[in-house]
C-alpha positions as CSV (number, residue, x, y, z in Angstrom):
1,X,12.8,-34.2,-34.6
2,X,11.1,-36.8,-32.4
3,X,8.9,-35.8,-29.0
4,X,7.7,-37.6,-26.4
5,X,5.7,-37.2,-23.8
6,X,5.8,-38.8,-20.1
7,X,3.1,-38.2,-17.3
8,X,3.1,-39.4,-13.6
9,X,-1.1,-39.2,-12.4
10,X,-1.1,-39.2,-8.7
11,X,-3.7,-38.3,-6.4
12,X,-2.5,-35.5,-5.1
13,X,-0.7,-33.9,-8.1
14,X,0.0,-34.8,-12.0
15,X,3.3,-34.3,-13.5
16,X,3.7,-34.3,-17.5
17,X,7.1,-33.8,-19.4
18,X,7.7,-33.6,-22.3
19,X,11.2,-33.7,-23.9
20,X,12.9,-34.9,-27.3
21,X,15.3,-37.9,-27.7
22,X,17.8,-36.3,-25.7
23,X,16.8,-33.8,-23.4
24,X,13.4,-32.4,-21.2
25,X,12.2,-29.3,-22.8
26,X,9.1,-28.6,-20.4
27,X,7.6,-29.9,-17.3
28,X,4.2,-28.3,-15.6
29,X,2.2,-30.0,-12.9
30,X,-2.0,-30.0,-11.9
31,X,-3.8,-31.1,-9.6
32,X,-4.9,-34.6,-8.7
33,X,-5.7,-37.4,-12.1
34,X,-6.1,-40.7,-9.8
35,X,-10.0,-41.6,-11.3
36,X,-10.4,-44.0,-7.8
37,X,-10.0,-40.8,-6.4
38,X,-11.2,-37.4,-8.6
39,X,-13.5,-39.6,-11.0
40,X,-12.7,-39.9,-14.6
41,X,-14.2,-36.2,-15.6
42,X,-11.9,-34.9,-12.8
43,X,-8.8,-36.9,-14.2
44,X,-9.8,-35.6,-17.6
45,X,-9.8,-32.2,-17.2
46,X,-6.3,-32.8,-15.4
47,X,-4.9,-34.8,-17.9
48,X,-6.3,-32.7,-20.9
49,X,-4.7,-29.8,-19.3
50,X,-1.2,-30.9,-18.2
51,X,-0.9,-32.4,-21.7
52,X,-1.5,-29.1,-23.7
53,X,0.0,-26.7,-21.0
54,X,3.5,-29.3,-21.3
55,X,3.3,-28.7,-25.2
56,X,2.6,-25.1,-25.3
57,X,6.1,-24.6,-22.2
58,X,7.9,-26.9,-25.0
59,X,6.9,-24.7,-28.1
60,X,5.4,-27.6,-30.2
61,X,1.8,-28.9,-30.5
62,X,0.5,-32.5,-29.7
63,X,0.4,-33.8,-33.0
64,X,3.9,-33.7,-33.3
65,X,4.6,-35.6,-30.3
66,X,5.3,-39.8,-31.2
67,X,4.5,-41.5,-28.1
68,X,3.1,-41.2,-24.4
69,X,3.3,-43.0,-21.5
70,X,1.4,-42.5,-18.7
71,X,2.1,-43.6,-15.0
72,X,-1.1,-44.4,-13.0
73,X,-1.9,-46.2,-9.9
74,X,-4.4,-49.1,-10.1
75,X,-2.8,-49.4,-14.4
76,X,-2.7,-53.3,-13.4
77,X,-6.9,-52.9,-13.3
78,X,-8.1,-53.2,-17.1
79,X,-10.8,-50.8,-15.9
80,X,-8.5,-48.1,-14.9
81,X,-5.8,-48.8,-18.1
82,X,-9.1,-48.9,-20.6
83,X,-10.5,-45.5,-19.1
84,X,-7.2,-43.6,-19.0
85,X,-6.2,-44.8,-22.3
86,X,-9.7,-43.5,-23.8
87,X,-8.8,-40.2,-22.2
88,X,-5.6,-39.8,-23.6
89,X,-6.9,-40.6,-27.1
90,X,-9.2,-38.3,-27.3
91,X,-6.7,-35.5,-27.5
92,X,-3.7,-37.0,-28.6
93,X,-3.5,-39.8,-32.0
94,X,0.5,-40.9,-31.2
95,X,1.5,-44.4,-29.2
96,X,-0.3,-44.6,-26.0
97,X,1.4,-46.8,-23.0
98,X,-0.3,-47.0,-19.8
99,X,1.4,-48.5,-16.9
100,X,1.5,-48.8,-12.9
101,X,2.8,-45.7,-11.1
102,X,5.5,-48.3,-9.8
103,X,7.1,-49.0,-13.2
104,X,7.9,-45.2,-13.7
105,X,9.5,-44.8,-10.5
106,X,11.6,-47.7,-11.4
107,X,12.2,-46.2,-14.5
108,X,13.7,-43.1,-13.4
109,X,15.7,-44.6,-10.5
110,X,17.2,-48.1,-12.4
111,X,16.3,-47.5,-15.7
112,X,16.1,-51.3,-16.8
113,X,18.5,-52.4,-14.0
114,X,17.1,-54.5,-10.4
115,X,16.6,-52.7,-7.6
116,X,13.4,-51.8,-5.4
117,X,11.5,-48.5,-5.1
118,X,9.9,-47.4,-2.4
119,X,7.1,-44.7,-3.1
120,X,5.0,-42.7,-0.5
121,X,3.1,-40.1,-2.1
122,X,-0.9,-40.2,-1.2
123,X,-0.6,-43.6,-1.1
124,X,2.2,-46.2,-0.8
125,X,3.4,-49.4,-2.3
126,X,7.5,-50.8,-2.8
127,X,8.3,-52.6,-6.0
128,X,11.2,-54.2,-7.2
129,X,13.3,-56.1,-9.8
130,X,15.8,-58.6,-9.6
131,X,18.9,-58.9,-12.2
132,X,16.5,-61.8,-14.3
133,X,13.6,-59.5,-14.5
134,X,11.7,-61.1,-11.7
135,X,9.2,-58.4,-10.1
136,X,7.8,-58.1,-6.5
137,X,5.7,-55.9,-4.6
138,X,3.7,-55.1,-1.3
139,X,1.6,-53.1,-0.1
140,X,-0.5,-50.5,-2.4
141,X,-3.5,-52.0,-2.0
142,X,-5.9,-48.4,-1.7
143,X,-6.4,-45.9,1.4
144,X,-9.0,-47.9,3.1
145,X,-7.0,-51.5,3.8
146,X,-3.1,-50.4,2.7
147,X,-1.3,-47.5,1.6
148,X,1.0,-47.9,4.6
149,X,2.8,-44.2,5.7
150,X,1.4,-42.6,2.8
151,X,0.2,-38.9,2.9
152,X,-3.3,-40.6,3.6
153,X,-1.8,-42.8,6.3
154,X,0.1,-40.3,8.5
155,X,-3.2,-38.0,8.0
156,X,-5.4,-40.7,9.2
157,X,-3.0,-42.2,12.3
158,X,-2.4,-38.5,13.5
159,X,-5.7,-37.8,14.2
160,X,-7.0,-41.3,15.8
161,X,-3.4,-40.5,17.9
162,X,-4.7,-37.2,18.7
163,X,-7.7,-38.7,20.1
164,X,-6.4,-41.2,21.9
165,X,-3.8,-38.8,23.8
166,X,-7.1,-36.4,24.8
167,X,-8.7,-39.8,26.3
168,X,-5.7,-40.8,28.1
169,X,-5.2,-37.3,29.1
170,X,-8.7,-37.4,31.1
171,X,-9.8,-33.8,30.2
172,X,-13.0,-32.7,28.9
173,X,-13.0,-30.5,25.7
174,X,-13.9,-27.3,27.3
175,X,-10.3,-28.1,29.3
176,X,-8.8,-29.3,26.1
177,X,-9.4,-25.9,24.0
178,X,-8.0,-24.3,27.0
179,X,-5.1,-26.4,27.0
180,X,-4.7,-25.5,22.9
181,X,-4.7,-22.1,23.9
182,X,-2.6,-22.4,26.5
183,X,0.2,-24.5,25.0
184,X,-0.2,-26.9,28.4
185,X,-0.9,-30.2,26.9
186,X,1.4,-32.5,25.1
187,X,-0.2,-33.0,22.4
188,X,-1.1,-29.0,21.7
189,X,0.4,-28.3,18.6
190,X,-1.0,-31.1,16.5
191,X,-4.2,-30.1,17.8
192,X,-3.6,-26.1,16.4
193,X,-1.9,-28.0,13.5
194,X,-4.8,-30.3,12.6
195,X,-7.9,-27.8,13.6
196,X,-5.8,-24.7,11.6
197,X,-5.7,-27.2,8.2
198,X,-9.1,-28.7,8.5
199,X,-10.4,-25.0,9.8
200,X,-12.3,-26.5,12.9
201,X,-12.6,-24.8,15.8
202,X,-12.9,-27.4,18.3
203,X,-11.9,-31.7,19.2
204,X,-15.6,-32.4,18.5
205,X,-15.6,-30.7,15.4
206,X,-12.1,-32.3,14.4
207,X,-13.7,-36.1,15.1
208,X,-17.0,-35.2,13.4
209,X,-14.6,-34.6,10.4
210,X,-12.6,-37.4,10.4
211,X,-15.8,-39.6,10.2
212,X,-17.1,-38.1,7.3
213,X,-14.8,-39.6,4.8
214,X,-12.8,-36.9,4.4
215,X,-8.8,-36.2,2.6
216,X,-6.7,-37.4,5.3
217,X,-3.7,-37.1,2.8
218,X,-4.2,-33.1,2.9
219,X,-3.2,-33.1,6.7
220,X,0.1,-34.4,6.1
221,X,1.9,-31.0,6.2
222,X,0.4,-30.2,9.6
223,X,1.1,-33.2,10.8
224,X,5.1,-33.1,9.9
225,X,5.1,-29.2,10.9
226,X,3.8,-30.3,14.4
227,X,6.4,-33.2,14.3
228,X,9.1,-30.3,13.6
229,X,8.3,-28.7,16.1
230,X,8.9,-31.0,19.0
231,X,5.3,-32.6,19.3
232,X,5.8,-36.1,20.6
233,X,2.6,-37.2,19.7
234,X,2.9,-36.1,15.7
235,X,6.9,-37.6,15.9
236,X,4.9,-41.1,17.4
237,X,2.9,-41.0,14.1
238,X,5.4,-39.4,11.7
239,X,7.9,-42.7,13.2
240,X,5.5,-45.6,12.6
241,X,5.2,-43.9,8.9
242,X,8.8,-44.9,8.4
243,X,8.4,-48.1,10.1
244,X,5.4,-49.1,8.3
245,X,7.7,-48.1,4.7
246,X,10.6,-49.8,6.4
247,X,8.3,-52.8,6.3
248,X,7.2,-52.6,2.9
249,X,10.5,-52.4,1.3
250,X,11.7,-55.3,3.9
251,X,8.9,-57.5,2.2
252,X,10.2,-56.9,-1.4
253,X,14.0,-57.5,-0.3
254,X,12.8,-60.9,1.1
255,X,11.1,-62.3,-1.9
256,X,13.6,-61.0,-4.7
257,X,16.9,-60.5,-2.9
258,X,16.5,-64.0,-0.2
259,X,20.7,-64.1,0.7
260,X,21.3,-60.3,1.3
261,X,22.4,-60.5,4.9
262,X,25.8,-62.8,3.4
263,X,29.4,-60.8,2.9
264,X,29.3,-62.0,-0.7
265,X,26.0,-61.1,-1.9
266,X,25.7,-58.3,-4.3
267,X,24.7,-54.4,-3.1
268,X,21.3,-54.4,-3.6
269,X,20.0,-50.6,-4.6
270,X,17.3,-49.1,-3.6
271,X,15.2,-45.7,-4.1
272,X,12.2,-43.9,-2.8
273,X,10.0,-41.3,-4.4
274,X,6.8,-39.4,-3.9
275,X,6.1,-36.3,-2.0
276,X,6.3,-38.0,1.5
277,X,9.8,-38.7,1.3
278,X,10.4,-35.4,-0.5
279,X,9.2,-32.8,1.9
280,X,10.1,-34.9,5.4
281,X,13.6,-35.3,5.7
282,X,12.8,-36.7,9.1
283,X,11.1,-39.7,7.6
284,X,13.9,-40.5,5.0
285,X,16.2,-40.5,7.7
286,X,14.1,-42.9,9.6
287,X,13.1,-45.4,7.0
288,X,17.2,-45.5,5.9
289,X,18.3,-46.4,9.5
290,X,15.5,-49.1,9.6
291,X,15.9,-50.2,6.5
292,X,20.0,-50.6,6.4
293,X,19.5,-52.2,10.3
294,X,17.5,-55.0,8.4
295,X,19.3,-55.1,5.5
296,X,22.8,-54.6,5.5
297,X,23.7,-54.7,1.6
298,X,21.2,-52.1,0.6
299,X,22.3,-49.1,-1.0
300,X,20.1,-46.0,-0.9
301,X,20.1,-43.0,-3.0
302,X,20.1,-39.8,-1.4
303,X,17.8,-38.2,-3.8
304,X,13.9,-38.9,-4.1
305,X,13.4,-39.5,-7.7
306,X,11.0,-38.2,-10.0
307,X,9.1,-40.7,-11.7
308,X,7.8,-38.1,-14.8
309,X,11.6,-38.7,-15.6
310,X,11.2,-42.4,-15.8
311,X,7.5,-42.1,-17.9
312,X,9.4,-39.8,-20.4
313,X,12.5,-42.2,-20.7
314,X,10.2,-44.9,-21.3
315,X,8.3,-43.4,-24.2
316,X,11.5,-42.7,-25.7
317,X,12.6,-46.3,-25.0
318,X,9.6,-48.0,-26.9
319,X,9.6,-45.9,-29.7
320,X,13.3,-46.9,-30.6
């Protein structure tokens, strides 16, 4: 019997399955293996972990898994494909592929097929294929100049929005905490939402924070449990997320799927994945609309898929 092994490294979380030719016997999931982001000690230790915890779930031992692919952003970087490749080896002696986080997704949602993947997990980029192979992306280009309406992003834009609403609002912060604990300003449930995750206590606290380099992706859940809960200010931000992913998926259809908006032209299928989409159903519903006002032939699946699924499928693929 042949294993394989298939692991999707993401900032925020790492995902390793392992299955046979046929089926997935185990999946388990760490914390965060992106090295830009955790260093390569952190994204060892992850790695190493997720590797011989997926094994042990499966009942079988590393050496008798064939091949691995891994799933990383930044795998287009020789520095980042050479580092996680060394890592890998130095607990496992099968076939080693390491590829973009991108080529997974598309993977598990296309197999080989065209289409274009959308992906908003910490960060954010859209990929796609046409029917000769041709590839295109955009955006993806790391939290400090891209990653539009990633995790990161929406962290990021709710608290500059936060700020700005407390300017235009005129009030000083003594007035603002009391308007926090009142409930009386607008924008008073981001504010609980955003002090509660980051454990402040007060607005200058909050902006102190934000300016010290901090994980904007980690405020994400307060930010869409504010925007659930009526805040207009959180909804402003969690909207332009699924504009700015509208955009990005918009870029790709231009450059690989140009006559679209004709009758005759082929449905064009499309996909999203990564936690963003997963856990806001608000967001999907927003970047669908936007997207299929823009682009009438695309067809989107319902489901967020899980690229692990797509690593694992192509390990099996290369080996046969």
């Amino acid at each position: 019997m042949a294993y394989y092994l298939g692991i999707d490294g993401g900032g925020s979380k790492t995902t390793c399955a392992v299955g046979d030719e046929r089926s997935v016997l185990a999946t388990v999931t760490g914390g965060a293996s992106n090295i830009t982001r955790v260093g390569e000690s952190g994204a060892r230790e992850t790695l190493h972990r997720v590797m011989r915890e997926a094994c042990d779930a499966a009942g079988i031992t590393l050496p008798q898994v064939r091949r691995a692919c891994i799933g990383v952003a930044g795998a287009g970087r020789e520095d980042v494909a050479r580092t996680v490749h060394k890592i890998i080896a130095e607990i496992f002696s099968g076939d080693i592929e390491i590829v973009g986080d991108m080529e997974i997704a598309m993977a598990a949602a296309f197999e080989v097929g065209p289409g274009v993947i959308v992906i908003a997990g910490t960060g954010s980029i859209a990929y796609g294929r046409d029917a000769r192979g041709k590839a295109a992306r955009a955006g993806g280009w790391g939290f400090a100049v891209s990653d539009e309406g990633s995790a990161y992003w929406i962290g990021r834009a709710a608290v500059g929005a936060l700020l700005r609403a407390a300017d235009e609002a005129g009030v000083e912060h003594a007035a603002l905490e009391q308007a926090d604990r009142d409930q009386a300003w607008p924008a008073a449930r981001l504010f609980h939402e955003l002090k509660t995750a980051w454990r402040m206590n007060s607005m200058p606290q909050l902006a102190r924070a934000a300016n010290a380099k901090p994980d904007f992706a980690a405020l994400f859940p307060a930010v869409l449990a504010a925007a659930e809960a009526g805040d207009a200010v959180a909804r402003g931000v969690i909207t332009q997320a699924a504009g700015e992913l509208a955009q990005l998926a918009g870029i790709v259809l231009r450059r690989l799927f140009p006559g679209q908006h004709s009758s005759s032209s082929p449905a064009v299928p499309m996909a999203m994945a990564g936690g963003v989409f997963r856990h806001a159903p608000m967001i999907r519903e927003l970047f669908y609309n936007e997207v299929l006002a823009a682009n009438s032939r695309v067809v989107l699946k319902p489901e967020v898929v899980d690229p692990v699924h797509g690593a694992l499928q192509m390990a099996r693929r290369a080996a046969s």
